[in-house]
C-alpha positions in Angstrom: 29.6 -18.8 1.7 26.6 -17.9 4.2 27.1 -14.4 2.8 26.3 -15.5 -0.9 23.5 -18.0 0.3 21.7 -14.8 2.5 22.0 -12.8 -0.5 19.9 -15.7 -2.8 17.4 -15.4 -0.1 16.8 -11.8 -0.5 16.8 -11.9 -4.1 14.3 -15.0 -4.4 11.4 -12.8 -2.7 12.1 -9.7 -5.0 12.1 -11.7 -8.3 8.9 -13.9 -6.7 7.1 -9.9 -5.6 8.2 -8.6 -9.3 6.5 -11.6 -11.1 3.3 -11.1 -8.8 3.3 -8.1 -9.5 3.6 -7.8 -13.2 -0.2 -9.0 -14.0 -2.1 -6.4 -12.0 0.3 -3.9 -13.5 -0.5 -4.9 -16.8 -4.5 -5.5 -16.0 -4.7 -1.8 -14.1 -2.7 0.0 -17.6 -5.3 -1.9 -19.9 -8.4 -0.8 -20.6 -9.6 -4.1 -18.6 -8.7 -2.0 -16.0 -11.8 -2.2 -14.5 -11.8 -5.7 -13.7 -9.1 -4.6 -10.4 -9.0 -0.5 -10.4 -11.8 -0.3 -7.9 -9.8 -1.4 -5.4 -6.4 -1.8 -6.5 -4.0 1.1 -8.2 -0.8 1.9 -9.0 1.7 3.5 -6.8 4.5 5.1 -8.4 7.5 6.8 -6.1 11.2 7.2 -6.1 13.8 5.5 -4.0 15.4 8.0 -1.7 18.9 6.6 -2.0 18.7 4.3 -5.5 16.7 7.4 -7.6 14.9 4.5 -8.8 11.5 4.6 -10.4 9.1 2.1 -8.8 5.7 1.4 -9.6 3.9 -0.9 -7.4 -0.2 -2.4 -6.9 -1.6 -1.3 -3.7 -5.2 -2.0 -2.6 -6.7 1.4 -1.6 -9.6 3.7 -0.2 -11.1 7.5 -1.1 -11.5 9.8 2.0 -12.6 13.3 0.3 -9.3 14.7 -1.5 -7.3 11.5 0.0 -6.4 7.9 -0.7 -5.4 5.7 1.7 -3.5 2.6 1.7 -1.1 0.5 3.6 1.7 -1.9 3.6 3.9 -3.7 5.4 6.8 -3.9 3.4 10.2 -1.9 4.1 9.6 0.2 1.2 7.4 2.7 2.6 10.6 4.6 4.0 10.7 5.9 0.9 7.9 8.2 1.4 8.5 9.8 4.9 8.0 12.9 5.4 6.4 13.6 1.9 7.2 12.8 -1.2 5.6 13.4 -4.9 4.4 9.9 -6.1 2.0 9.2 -9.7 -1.0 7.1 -9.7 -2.9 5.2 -12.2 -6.4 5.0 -10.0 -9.6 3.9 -12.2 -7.8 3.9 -15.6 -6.6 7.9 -14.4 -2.9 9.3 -14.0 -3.3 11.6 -10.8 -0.4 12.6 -8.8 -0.3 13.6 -5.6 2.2 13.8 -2.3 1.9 10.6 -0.3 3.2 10.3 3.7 3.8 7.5 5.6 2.0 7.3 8.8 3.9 5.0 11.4 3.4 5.7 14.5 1.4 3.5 15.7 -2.0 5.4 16.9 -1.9 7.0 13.2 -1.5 3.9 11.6 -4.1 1.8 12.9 -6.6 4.9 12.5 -5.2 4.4 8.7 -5.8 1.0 9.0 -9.3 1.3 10.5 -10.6 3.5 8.1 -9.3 1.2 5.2 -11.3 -1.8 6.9 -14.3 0.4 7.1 -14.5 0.7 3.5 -13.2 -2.2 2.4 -13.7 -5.2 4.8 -12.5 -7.5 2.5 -8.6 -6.4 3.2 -8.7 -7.5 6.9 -7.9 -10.9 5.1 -4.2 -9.7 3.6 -3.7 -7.7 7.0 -4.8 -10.3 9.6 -7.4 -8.2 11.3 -10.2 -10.5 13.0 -13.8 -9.1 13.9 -15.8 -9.6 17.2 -19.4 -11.9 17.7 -21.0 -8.8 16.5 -19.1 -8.3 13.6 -16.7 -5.5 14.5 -13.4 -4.9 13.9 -11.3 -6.4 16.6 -9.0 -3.7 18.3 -6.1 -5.7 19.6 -5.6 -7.4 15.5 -5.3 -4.1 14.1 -3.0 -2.7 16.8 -0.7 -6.4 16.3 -0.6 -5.6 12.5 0.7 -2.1 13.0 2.7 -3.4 15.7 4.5 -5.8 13.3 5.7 -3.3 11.0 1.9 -2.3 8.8 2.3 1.3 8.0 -0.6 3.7 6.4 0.3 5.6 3.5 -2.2 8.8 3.2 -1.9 10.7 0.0 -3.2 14.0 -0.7 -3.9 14.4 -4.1 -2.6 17.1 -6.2 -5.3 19.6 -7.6 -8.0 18.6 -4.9 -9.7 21.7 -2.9 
């Protein structure tokens, strides 16, 4: 009985995540694309144990021949130690190999950069700034610290 009710809690966030999920999908594969693809793409990978095809919106930044992005949900496992994953990034297909970056110094320096560029995220990710406006150290190392990962992908083709 507990087992079954346990199991309707996990399933309730997953069908809630899939419905949120389904209009920025459909937005960033318009060509109203541009109303989200400056900051938001789409991340597609492979479950290492399902085989599974998922596609997923992440919010992201450009670094050179990199985009960075970051997550705190379980399913970045998927991409340790580097994995082949599609994009759709500014109304483009671009592939690339994308690796998780968990420890924790690596990860906020992910983090960090992201914030740089686009301060505006420090909302989803609970980072706070200082009197002066700067980002505040000890947020960003409490996000990582509760499970935020980077993701850094190196694109496929770039120099």
């Amino acid at each position: 009985m507990a087992e079954a009710a346990s199991e309707r809690r996990k399933v309730a966030p997953r069908l809630l995540m899939r419905a949120m999920n389904a209009v920025p999908q459909m937005v960033l594969r318009s060509p109203l694309h541009g109303l989200m693809s400056g900051k938001t793409l789409l991340l597609e990978f492979t479950g290492r144990r399902s085989g599974r095809r998922y596609v997923t919106p992440m919010s992201y930044v450009c670094v050179g021949d990199e985009i960075l992005m970051s997550t705190g949900a379980p399913w970045w496992r998927n991409l340790a130690g580097g994995v082949p994953v599609g994009m759709r990034v500014r109304g483009e297909i671009r592939s690339g190999v994308a690796e998780a970056v968990a420890d924790e110094e690596g990860a906020a320096e992910v983090l960090k950069t992201i914030l740089h560029q686009y301060p505006e995220y420090r909302r989803f990710v609970g980072v706070a700034v200082d009197e002066d406006g700067r980002l505040d150290e000890e947020t960003i190392l409490g996000a990582v610290r509760k499970g935020r990962v980077g993701i850094r992908v190196r694109l496929n083709g770039a120099a």
